[in-house]
C-alpha positions, 0 to 999 in steps of 0.5 A, a space after each residue: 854850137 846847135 845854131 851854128 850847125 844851123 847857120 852851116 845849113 843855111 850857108 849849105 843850102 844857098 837860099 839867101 831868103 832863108 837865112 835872111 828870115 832866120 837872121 831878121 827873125 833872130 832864129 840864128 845868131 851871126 856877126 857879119 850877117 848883113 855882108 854875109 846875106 849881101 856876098 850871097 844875093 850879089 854872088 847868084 846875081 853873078 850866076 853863082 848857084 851852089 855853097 860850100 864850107 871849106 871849113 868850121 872851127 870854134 873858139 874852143 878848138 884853140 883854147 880847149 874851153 867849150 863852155 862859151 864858144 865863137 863860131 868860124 866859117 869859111 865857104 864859097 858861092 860858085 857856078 857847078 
């Protein structure tokens, strides 16, 4: 749960560099990394500048075993 509460920072801040060096850098660790990066980069080439996470939830929150996780998020790419 401590790397995704960075990927949520990373989402939070909107630097699509960053959390593409942390991921090629294996700093953190996300499936659908790539489309994750690409709807980022593409989203501010549409004039999106700020991210928001509607929500996070993990595997436990279902099965009520935290000992292995899987992590959730939702968010959107928007114009203020």
């Amino acid at each position: 749960m401590v790397l995704d509460g960075k990927i949520k920072d990373l989402v939070n801040n909107f630097d699509s560099e960053d959390i593409m060096s942390n991921f090629l850098n294996n700093d953190v660790e996300m499936c659908g990394g790539g489309p994750v990066i690409s709807a980022m980069i593409a989203s501010k080439n549409l004039g999106a500048d700020s991210s928001r996470i509607l929500s996070y939830k993990n595997s436990g929150d279902v099965t009520g075993d935290r000992s292995a996780v899987v992590g959730y998020l939702s968010a959107v790419f928007y114009k203020k």
